[in-house]
DRENBABA-283192 format. One line per field, with one value per residue (C-alpha): x, y, z; chain; residue number from 1. Coordinates in pm, 1 decimal. Example, Ala and Ser with C-alpha at 12.3 -4.5 7.8 and 13.67 -1.06 7.14 Angstrom:
BEGIN
east: 1230.0:1367.0 $
north: -450.0:-106.0 $
up: 780.0:714.0 $
chain: A:A $
n: 1:2 $
This chain:
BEGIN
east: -26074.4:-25904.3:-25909.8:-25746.3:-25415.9:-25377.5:-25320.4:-25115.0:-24913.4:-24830.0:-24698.6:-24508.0:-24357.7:-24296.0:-24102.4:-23884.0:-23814.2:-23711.8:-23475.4:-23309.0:-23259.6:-23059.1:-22902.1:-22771.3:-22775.5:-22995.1:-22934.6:-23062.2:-22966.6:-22801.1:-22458.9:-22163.8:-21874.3:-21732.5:-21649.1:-22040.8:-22253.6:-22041.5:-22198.5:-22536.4:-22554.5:-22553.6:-22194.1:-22031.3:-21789.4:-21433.2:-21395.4:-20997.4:-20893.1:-20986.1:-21305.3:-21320.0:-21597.4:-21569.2:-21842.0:-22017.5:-21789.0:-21497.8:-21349.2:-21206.6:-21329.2:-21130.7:-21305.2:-21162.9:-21076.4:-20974.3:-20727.9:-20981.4:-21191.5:-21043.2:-21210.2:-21397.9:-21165.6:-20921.8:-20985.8:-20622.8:-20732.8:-20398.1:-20204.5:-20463.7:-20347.1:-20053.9:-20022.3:-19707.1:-19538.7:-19260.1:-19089.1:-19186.3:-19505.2:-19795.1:-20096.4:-20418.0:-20785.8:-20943.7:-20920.1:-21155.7:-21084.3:-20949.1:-20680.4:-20487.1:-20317.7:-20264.8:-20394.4:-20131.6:-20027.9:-19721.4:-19662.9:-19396.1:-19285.1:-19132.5:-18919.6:-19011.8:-18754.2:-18897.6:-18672.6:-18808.7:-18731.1:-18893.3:-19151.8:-19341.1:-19645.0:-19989.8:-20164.6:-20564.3:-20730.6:-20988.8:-21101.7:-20966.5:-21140.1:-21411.7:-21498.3:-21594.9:-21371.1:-21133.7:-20933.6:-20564.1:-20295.7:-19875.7:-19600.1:-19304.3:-18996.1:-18813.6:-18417.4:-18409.8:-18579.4:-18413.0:-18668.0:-18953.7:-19251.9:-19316.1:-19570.6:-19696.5:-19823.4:-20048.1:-19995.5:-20248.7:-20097.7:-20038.3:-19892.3:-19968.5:-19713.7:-19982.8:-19888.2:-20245.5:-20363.8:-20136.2:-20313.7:-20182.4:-20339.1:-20122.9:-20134.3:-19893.3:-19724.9:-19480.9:-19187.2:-19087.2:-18758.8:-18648.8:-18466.1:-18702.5:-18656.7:-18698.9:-18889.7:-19278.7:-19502.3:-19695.6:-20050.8:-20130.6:-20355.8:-20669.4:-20890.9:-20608.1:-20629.9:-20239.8:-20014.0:-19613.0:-19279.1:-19342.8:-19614.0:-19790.4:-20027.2:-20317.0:-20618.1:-20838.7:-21126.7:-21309.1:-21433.1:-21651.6:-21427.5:-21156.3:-21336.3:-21260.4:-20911.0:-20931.6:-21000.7:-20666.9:-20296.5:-20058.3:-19754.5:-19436.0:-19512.2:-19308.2:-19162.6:-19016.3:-19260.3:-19531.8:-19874.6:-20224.5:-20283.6:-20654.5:-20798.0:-21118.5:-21253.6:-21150.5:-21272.3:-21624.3:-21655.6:-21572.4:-21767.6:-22054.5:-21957.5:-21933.0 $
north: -5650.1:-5283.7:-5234.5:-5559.2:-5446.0:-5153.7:-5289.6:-5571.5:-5257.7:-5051.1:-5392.0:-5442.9:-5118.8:-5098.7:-5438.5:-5299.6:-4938.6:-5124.7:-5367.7:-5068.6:-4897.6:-5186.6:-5275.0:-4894.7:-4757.6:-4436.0:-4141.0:-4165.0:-4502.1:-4459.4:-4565.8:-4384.5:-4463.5:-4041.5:-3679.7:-3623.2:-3905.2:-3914.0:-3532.6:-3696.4:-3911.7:-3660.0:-3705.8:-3359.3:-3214.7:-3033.6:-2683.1:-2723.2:-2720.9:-2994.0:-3068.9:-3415.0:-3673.5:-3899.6:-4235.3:-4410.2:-4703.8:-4453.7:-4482.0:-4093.4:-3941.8:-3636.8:-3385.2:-3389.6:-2989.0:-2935.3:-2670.9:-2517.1:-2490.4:-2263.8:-1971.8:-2072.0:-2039.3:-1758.5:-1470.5:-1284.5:-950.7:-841.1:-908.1:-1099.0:-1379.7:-1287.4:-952.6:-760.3:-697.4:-488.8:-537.3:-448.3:-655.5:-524.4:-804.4:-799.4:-999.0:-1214.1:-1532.0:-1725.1:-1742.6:-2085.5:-2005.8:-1776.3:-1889.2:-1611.4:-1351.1:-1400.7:-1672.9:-1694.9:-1615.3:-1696.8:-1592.6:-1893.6:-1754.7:-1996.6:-2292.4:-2308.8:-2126.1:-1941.5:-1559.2:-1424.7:-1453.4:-1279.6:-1269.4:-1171.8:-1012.3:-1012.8:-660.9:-800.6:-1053.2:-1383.3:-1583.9:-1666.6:-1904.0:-1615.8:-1429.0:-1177.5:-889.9:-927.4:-722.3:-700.2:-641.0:-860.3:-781.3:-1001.4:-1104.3:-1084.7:-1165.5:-1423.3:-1544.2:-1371.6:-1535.5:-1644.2:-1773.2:-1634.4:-1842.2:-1800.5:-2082.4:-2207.6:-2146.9:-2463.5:-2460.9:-2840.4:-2965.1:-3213.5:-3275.5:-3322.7:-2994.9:-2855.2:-2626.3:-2304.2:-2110.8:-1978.5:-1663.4:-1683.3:-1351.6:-1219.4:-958.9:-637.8:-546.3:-923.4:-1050.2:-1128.8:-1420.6:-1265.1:-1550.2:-1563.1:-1505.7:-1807.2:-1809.5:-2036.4:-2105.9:-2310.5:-2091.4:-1947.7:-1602.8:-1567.2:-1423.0:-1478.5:-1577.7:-1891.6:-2144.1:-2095.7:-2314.8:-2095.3:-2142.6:-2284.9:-2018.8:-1938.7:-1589.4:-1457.1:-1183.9:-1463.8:-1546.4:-1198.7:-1321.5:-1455.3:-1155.9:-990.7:-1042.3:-1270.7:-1064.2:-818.3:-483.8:-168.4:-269.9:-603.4:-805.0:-1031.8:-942.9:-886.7:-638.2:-510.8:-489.2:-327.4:-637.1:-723.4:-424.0:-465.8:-819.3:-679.0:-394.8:-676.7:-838.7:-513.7 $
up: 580.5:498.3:877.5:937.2:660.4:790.2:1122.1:984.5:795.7:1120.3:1321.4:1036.7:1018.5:1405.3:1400.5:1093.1:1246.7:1598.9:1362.2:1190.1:1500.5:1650.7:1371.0:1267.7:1628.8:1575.7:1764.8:2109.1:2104.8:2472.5:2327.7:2466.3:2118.9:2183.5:2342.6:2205.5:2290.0:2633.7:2667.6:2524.0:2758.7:3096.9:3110.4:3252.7:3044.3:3178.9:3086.0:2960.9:2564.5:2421.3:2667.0:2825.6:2939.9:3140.3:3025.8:3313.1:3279.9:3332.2:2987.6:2911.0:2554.6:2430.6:2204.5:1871.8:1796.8:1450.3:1302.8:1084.2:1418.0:1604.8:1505.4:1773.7:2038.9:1907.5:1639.3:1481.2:1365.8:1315.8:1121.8:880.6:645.5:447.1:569.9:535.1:862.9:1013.5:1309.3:1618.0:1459.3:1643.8:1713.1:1814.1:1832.0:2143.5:2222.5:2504.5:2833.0:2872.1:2605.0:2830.9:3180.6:3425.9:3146.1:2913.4:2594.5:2420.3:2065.2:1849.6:1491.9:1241.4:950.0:599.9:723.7:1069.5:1277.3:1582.9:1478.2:1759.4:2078.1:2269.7:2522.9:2454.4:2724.3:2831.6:2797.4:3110.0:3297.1:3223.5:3397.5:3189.1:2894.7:2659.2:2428.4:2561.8:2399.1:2353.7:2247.3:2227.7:2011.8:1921.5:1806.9:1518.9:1598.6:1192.8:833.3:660.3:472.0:284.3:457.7:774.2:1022.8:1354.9:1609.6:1909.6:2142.7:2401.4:2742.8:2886.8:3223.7:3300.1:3067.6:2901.7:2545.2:2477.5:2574.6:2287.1:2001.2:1846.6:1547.9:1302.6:1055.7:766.6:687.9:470.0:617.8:453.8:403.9:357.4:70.0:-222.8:-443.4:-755.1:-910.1:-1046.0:-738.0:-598.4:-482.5:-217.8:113.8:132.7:-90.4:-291.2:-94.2:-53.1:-309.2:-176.4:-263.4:-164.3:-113.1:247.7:463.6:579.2:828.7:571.0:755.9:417.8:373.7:84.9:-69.9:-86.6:-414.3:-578.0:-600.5:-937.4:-1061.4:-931.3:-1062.9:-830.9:-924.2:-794.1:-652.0:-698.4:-392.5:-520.7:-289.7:-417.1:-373.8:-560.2:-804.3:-758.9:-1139.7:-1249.8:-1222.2:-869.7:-712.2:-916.0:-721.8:-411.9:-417.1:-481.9:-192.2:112.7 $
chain: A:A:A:A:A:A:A:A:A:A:A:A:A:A:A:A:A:A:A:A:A:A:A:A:A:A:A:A:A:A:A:A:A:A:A:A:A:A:A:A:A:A:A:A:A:A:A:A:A:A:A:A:A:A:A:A:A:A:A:A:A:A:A:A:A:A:A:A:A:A:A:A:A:A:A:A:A:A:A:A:A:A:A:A:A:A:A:A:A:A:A:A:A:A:A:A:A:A:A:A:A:A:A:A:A:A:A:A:A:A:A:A:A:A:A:A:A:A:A:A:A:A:A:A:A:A:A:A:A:A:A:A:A:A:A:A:A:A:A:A:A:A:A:A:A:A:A:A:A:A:A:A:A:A:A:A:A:A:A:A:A:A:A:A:A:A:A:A:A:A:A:A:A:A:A:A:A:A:A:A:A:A:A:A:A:A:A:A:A:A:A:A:A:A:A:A:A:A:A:A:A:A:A:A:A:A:A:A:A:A:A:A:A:A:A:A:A:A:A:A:A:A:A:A:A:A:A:A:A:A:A:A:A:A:A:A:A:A:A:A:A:A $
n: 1:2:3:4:5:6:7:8:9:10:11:12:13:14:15:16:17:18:19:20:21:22:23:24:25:26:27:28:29:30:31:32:33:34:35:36:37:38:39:40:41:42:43:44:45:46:47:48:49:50:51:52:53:54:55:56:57:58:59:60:61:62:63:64:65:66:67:68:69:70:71:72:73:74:75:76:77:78:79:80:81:82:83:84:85:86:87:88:89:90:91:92:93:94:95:96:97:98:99:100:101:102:103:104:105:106:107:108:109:110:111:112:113:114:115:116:117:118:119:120:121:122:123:124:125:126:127:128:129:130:131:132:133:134:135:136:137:138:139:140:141:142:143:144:145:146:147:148:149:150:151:152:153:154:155:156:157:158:159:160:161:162:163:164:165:166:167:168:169:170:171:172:173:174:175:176:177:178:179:180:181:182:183:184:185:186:187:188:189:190:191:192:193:194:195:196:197:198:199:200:201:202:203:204:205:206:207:208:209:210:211:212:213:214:215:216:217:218:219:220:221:222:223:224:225:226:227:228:229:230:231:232:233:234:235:236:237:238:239:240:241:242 $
């Protein structure tokens, strides 16, 4: 008789698992609804920003790239977020392969209204033609500073004219030598990491020492700019941190 509910039990749970898995569409399902289960499926992929996939029925799926994701197609080391810059601003970091055209990008500087301030071209330090990360480098040289904070941004290259292959990544920064407001300082950015005139939109790319923040004075320099004052208690958290 135990025998006999037990095997009553697993037919049971067989019939329920295949009615959840219709109902619910598990993974593996065989559904194509986007970029991934396109992919999934044994779709192939193109290699241009954002990816494509093309379903079996021909319906097009785009992959959805974020702005906080594109640390994973281009890294700024400098300037960093918020830095103080001086024209000629000198840049620097590596962006994949597919984010250059011809081994170069264009990069443009915004004062805090908007205005284009200045451009320039970043150029490849090697081989291009690859889908892995490749140096870059250049300088660019500001027409003037109007404003106390700005942003720079690194534009995809995109020679085909197709809105939808737009993306940039920006790095706010704030200019020396420009007119300061003279008010409190603001802190701003995703994890409150940027101390300005001003408030600023950053990356939202969340790093660990970002926390030691609130333990450091938003306030004016000697130099009339804003920035953080690094107190005992700052530099204790950091040192925690490295």
């Amino acid at each position: 008789m135990a025998n006999k509910f037990k095997i009553l039990f697993a037919i049971i749970a067989v019939l329920i698992l295949g009615y959840l898995a219709f109902v619910f569409d598990v993974p593996y399902s065989g559904k194509v609804v986007d970029f991934a289960s396109c992919v999934a499926a044994g779709n192939e992929a193109t290699e241009s920003v954002p990816r494509r996939c093309t379903g079996a029925d021909g319906t097009l799926y785009v992959e959805n790239v974020a702005t906080g994701d594109l640390s994973t197609l281009i890294r700024v080391t400098v300037p960093s977020l918020g830095a103080r810059v001086t024209s000629p601003i000198v840049f620097s970091g590596s962006a994949r392969g597919t984010w250059y055209f011809e081994a170069s990008f264009p990069v443009i500087v915004l004062d805090a209204t908007g205005k284009e301030i200045g451009h320039s071209i970043a150029k490849a330090k090697g081989d291009w033609m690859t889908p892995e990360f490749v140096p870059f480098e250049g300088t660019v040289t500001l027409e003037s500073t109007p404003t106390a904070t700005g942003t720079m941004v690194f534009k995809k290259d995109n020679p085909s004219g197709d809105s939808a292959l737009d993306l940039s990544y920006s790095v706010p920064v704030a200019f020396s030598g420009a007119p300061a407001t003279g008010g409190a300082c603001v802190v701003s950015g995703c994890s409150s990491e940027i101390c300005s005139d001003s408030d600023m939109v950053s990356t939202c790319q969340f790093k660990v020492e970002y926390a030691c923040y609130a333990k450091a004075h938003c306030e004016r320099q000697a130099s009339g700019s804003c920035g953080w004052t690094k107190t005992p208690e700052y530099k204790a958290c950091i040192t925690t941190i490295k």
